[in-house]
Each structure stands twice: as structure tokens, then as C-alpha cells.
C-alpha positions as CSV (number, residue, x, y, z in Angstrom):
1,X,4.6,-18.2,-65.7
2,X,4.4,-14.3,-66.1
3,X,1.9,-13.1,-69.0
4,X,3.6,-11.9,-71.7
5,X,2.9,-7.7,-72.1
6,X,1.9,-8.3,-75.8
7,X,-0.8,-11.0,-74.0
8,X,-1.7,-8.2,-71.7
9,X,-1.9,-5.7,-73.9
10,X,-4.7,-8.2,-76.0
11,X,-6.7,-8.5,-73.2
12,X,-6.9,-5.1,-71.9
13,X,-8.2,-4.0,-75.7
14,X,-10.5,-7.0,-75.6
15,X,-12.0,-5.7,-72.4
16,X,-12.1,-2.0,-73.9
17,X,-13.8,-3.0,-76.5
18,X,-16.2,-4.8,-73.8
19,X,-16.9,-1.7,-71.4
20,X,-16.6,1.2,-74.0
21,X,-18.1,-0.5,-77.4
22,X,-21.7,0.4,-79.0
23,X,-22.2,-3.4,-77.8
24,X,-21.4,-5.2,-73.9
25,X,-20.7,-8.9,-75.3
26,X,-21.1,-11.6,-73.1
27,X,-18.2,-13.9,-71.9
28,X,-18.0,-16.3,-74.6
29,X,-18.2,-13.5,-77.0
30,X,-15.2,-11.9,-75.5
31,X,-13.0,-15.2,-74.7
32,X,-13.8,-16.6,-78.8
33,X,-12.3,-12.9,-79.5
34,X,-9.4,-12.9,-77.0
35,X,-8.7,-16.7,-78.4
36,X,-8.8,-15.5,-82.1
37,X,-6.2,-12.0,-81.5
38,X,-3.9,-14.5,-79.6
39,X,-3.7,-16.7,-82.4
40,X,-3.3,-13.7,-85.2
41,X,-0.8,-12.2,-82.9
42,X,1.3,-15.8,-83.1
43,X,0.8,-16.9,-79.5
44,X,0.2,-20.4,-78.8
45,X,-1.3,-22.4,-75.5
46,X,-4.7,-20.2,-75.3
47,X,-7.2,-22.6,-74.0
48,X,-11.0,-21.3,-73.7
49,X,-12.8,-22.5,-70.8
50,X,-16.7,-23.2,-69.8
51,X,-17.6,-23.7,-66.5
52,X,-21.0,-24.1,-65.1
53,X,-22.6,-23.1,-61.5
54,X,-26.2,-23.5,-60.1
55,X,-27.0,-20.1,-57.9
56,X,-30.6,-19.2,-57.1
57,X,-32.0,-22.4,-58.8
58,X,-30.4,-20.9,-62.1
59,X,-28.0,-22.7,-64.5
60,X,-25.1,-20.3,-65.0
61,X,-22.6,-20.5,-67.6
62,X,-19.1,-18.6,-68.1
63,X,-16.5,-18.8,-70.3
64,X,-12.7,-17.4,-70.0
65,X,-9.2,-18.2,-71.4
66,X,-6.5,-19.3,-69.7
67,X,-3.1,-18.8,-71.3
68,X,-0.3,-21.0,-70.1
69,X,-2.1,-21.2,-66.3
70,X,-2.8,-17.9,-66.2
71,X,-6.4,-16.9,-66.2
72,X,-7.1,-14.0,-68.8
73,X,-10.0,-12.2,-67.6
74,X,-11.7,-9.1,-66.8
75,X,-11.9,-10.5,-63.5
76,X,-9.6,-13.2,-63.2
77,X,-11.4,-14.1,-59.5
78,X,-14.7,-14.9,-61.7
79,X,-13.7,-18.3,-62.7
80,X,-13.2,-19.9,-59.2
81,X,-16.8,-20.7,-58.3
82,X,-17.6,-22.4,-61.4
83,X,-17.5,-26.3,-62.5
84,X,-15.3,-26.5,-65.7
85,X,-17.0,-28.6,-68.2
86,X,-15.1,-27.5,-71.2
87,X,-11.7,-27.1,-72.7
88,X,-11.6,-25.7,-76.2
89,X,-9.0,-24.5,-78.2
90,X,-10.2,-22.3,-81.3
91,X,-9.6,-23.2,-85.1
92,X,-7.1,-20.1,-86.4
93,X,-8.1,-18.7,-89.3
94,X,-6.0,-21.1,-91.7
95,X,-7.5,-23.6,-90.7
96,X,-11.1,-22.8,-91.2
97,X,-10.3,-21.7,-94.9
């Protein structure tokens, strides 16, 4: 399935944000906000993902979003080499209130 431009268009400002911001936040940081404008925006099916790799004799984590099998990502290569451990999908705002 094709990502929708309006998806596009959220990820692009997400990764904007990423590269040009006062701040360079991490993966999770960017998928939780990715996750959150998808829902605001009214598009459903966004599932954040963890996956986990040992390199170097280091743990290493990353997170990403995949929206209807379509990997959202500043990279969308960077989740291949990783073990998924986790699928989350995030509480909209309605529901936390």
C-alpha cells in the first residue's frame, strides 16, 4: 500500500524538526511524536516498533513506526538488522484524559 501524502508530509516535518531543531531527539522520541501527529491528524494503523541488535558487544535499541506495512523512517533501511521485540500502538490524546 502506497503512503498516503498527508502521512508523508508528517514524517518529513517530524524529521525536520529532527535535523534542524535546537534538540536531535533520539528514535523513540521521534516515532512517540510521529505516532501522536498520525493520530491528531485522524489516521489509524500506526504501529511503533522496538527492535534490538547486539554490534560491538553493545545492546542496541531502535524504534520506528510502521504505517500499514510501510516503514516510516528517516531511513526506512535502518530497521532491517534489528530483532523486533515490540509492537505498541500509542494512547491518543482522548484517551489519556
Amino acid at each position: 500500500m502506497p503512503i498516503p501524502t498527508e502521512v508523508e508530509r508528517l514524517l518529513r516535518a517530524v524529521n525536520r524538526a529532527a535535523v534542524y531543531g535546537v534538540t536531535r531527539p533520539l528514535c523513540l522520541t521521534r516515532a512517540v511524536a510521529l505516532m501522536r501527529l498520525l493520530d491528531a491528524d485522524g489516521h489509524k494503523g500506526g504501529v511503533l516498533r522496538i527492535g534490538v541488535r547486539w554490534e560491538g558487544g553493545a545492546f542496541i535499541a531502535h524504534a520506528w513506526v510502521e504505517f500499514h506495512g510501510s516503514v516510516l523512517d528517516l531511513d526506512p533501511s535502518l530497521h532491517r538488522p534489528f530483532t523486533r521485540i515490540a509492537d505498541t500502538r500509542v494512547a491518543s490524546v482522548e484517551q489519556v484524559s
